[in-house]
N, C-alpha and C positions, 0 to 999 in steps of 0.2 A: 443570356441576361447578365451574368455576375460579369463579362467580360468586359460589357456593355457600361454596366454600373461602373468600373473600375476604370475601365478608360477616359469615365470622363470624373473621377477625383473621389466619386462616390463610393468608399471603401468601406463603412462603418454601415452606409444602407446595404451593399450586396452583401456583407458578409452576413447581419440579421438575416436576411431571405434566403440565402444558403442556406444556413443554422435552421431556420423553421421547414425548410425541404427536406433538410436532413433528419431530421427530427418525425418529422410527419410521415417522413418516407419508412423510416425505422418501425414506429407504430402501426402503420398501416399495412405493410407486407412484410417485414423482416422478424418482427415480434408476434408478430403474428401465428408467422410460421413456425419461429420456433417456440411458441407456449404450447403448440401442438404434440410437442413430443416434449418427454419427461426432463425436468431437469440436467439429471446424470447424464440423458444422451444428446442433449444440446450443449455441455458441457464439455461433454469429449469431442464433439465437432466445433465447437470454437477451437478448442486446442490442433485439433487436425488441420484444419484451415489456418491458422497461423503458421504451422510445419509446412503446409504446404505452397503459404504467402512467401514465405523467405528463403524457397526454392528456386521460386520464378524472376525472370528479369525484371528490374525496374519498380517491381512491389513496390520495394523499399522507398524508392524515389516518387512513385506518385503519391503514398502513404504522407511523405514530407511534404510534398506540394496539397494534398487537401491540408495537413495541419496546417500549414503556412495563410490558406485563404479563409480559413474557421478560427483560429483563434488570432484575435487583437493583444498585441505585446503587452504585457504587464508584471515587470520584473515584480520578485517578493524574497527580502531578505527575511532567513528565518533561520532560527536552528544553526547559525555559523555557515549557513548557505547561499548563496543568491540565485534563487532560481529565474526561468523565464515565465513563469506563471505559479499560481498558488494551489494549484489542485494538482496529489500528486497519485498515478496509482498504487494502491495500498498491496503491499507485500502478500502472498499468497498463490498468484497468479502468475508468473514467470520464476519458476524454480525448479521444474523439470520432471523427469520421468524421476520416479521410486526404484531402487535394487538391494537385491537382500544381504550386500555386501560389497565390501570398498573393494575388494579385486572385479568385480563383475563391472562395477561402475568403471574402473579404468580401462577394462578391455573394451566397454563401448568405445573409449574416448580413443582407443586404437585407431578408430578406421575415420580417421579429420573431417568427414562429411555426415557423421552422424551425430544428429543436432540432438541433442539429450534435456534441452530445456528451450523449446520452442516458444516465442513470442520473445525474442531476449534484445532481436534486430527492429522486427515489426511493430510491436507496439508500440516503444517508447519514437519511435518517427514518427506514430499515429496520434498518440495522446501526449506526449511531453514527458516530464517526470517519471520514472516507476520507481518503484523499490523493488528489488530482487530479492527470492526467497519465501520463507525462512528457510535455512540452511543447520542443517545440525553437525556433529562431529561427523557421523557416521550416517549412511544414507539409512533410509528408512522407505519401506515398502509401505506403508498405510496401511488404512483398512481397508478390508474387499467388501465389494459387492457397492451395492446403492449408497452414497458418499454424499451428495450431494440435492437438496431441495429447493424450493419456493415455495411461497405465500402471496401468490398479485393481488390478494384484499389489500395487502398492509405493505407489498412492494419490500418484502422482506426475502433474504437466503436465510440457509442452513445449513451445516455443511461439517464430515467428519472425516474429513482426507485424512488426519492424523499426521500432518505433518510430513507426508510422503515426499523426499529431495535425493538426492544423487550425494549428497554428502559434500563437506565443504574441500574436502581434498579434488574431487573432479569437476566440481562449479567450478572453483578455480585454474583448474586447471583448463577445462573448458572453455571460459571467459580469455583467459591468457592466450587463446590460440586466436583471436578474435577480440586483440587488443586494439589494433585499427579500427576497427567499424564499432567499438562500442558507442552508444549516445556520450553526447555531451556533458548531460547531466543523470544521475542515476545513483541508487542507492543501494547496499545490501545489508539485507537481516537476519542476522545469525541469533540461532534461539536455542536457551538451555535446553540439550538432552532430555525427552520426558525418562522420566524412571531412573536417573542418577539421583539416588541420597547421599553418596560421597561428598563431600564439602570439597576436597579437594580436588579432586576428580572434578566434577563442574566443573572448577575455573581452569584446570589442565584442558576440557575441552574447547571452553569457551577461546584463550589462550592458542590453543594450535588451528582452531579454525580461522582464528580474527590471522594467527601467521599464515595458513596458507594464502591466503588473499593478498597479502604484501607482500609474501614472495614471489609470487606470481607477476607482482608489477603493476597491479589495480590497482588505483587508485579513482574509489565511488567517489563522489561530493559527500557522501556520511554515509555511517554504517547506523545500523540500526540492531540493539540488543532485544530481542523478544525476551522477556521475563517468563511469558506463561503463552500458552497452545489450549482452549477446553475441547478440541477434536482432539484430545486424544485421553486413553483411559486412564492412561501413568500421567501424568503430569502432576507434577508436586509444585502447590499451590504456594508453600512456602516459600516461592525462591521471591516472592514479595514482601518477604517479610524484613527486617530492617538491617541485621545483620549479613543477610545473602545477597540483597540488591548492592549492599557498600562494597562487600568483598569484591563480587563478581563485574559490575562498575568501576570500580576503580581497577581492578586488574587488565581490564579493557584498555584504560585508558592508560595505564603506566606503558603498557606494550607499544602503544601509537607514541608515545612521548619516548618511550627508548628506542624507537625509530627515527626521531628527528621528524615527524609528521602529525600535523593539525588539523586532522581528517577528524570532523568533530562528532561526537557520539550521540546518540537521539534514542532513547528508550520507551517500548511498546509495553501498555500497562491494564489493566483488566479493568471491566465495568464492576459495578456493587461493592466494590471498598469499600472500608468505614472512612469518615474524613478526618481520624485518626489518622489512619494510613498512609492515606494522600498526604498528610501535612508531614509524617515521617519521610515517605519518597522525595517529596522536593528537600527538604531540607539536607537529605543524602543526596540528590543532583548535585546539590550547588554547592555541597562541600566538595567533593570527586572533581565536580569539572563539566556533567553533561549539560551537553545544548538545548536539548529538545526535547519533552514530553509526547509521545503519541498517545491520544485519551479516543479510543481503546480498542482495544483488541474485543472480538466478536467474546457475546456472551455465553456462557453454559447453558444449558438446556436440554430438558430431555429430546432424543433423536426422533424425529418423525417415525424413522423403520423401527423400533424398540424403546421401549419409555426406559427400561432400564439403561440404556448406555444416551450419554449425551453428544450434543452437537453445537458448532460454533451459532452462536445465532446475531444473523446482520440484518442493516436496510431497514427499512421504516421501524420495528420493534425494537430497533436498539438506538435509536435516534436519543429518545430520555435518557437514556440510564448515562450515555454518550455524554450528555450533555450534564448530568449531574456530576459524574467523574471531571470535565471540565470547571463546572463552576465552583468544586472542593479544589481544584490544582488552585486556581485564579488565584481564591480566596488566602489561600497558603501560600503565594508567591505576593500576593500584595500585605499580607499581615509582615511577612519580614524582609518585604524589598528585595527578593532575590530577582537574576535578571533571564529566569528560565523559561523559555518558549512554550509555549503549548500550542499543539498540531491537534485539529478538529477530527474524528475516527469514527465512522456509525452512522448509518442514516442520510449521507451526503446522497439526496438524491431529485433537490430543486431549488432554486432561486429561493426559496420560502427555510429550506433545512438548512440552505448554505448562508443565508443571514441571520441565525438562529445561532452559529457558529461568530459568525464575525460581530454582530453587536457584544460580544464576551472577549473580545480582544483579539477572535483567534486568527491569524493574519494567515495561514492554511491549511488547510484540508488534506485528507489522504480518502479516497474512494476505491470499492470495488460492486458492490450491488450497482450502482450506479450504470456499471456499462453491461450489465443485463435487461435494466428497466430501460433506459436511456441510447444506446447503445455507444458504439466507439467514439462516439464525438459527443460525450455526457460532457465530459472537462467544459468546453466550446458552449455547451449549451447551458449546463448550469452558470457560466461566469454569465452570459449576456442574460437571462432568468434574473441573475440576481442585481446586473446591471440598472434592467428595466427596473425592476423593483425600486432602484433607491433614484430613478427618475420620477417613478409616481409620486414618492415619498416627500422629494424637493418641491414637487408641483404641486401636492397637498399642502407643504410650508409656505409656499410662496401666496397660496390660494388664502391663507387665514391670515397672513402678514399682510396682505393687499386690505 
């Protein structure tokens, strides 16, 4: 049928009926099957399954041939970037195994065919965009046990990996061996150390993880600074606070500028701020130099498994708070004309959430609940969701102007 439709010019109708097959398909047998079993362990077989997608011949290639016939072009410049579409996947999800220390992490990286951060090939040929990460100095093991939840009333996660990554000396070193085949376009996000109170220290790390990455010869379309992680127990809240965001931003970006590179910086920022806060944040953006606001990183909350200990909380119950950290950025970049981006974060999970974003300026999105509810072609489906939508919207205009 889509071959049918395409051959004879009809590309904008086969791709809707792809997208709605795809979609229907995903709901009716794929989500299905996996609401059946517990988050954590549908969690760890998507990841299996991407380890073991970019194993096999041609994954990769047929991966880019369905992006190619589900999403319709629609470049979006943002953040000092120009992407091919505006939804991009949000950081968390392609960042790798956890080890309890940088010797062990490089001995994996020994043997060239042990993939230590699976989904790094497969996804971004699948969805477009990702960010990679978060990355810290030193790898971090997580927390154990059950890590990971849902909520399908409210189409929300929850989630307490605590920041679990291979550390930013074997990502990149990793990425480096697998400089050929990285995507196009693609991002990484290195996140303050939880549990450093050294002031100095921070930015020494911040500093040698943003170097191993240039050393290495990567060059993402942007890096992305995480400020704060609430999966995890240590995290010091304060590094939002006015004098750590300056320091640690701007050290960031002196380092890219005493490289002779314009790799532009984009910072990931926590929901529930005062609009105090926010108005502090941009106006230390756009003195420094960064591009891009991401509003926001999942919110605190206590953990499903334990009320005492908290959890990242995303997807439909962080959609608000999402959207009020955006509407405190706006309001503080339009009081004093600064010319700094804001990237929609929380809750991206339809045509309805994603123009709840874009009536506020936000030109786009970063996702991850989305391709649990939604699944791998969420991107493809929410753009045409929300396409529809501002066709009904013109044909309600036109209907009361007639």
């Amino acid at each position: 049928m889509v071959v049918i439709f395409l051959a004879l010019g009809m590309k904008a109708e086969a791709r809707r009926w792809l997208l709605r097959c795809l979609d229907g398909g995903y709901h009716a047998f794929s989500r299905r099957l996996l609401f059946r079993i517990s988050a954590q362990r549908a969690h760890e077989l998507m990841l299996r399954t991407l380890l073991i997608g970019e194993r096999l011949p041609f994954t990769v290639a047929i991966a880019k041939l369905l992006r190619s016939l589900c999403h319709a072009p629609k470049p979006t410049e943002v953040g000092g970037v120009q992407l091919s579409q505006p939804l991009i996947v949000a950081a968390g999800l392609v960042k790798g195994r956890g080890f309890a220390d940088e010797a062990a992490a490089l001995r994996a990286l020994q043997k060239r065919q042990h993939n230590i951060m699976p989904g790094w090939r497969l996804l971004p040929a699948l969805a477009g965009p990702v960010e990679f990460g978060s990355f810290t100095r030193f790898p971090r093991l997580g927390n154990a046990g059950t890590v990971v939840w849902r909520d399908e009333k409210t189409l929300s996660t929850q989630n307490r990996v605590g920041l679990r990554n291979p550390g930013a000396r074997a990502a990149a070193l990793f990425l480096r061996q697998r400089r050929e085949r990285l995507p196009a376009e693609f991002g990484i996000n290195i996140a303050v150390s939880p549990g450093v109170r050294d002031n100095a220290q921070q930015e020494r790390d911040i500093c040698e993880s943003l170097g191993f990455f240039l050393d290495a010869g990567l060059m993402p379309s942007w890096f992305t600074l995480n400020l704060s992680c609430p999966n995890t127990e240590d995290d010091p809240q304060q590094h939002q606070l006015e004098a750590e965001t300056r320091r640690l931003c701007g050290a960031f970006i002196k380092l890219l500028r005493a490289r002779g590179l314009e790799i532009p910086l984009w910072v990931k920022v926590s929901p529930g701020l005062a609009d105090g806060q926010y108005r502090a944040l941009v106006r230390i953006f756009d003195e420094v130099g960064v591009k891009a606001v991401v509003a926001t990183n999942t919110l605190a909350q206590p953990s499903p498994g334990a009320a005492t200990l908290t959890a990242g909380l995303g997807g439909g119950r962080l959609h608000a708070a999402a959207l009020r950290a955006v509407d405190a950025l706006t309001a503080a970049n339009a009081m004093r004309g600064y010319a700094l981006d804001i990237i929609g974060c929380g809750g991206v999970l339809d045509g309805d959430s994603l123009h709840a974003y874009r009536q506020r300026g936000v030109k786009a999105a970063q996702y991850w609940s989305a391709l649990v509810y939604r699944g791998p072609f969420a991107a493809a489906i929410l753009e045409e969701e929300w396409a529809a939508h501002e066709r009904r919207f013109e044909a309600i205009q036109r209907e009361v102007l007639a």
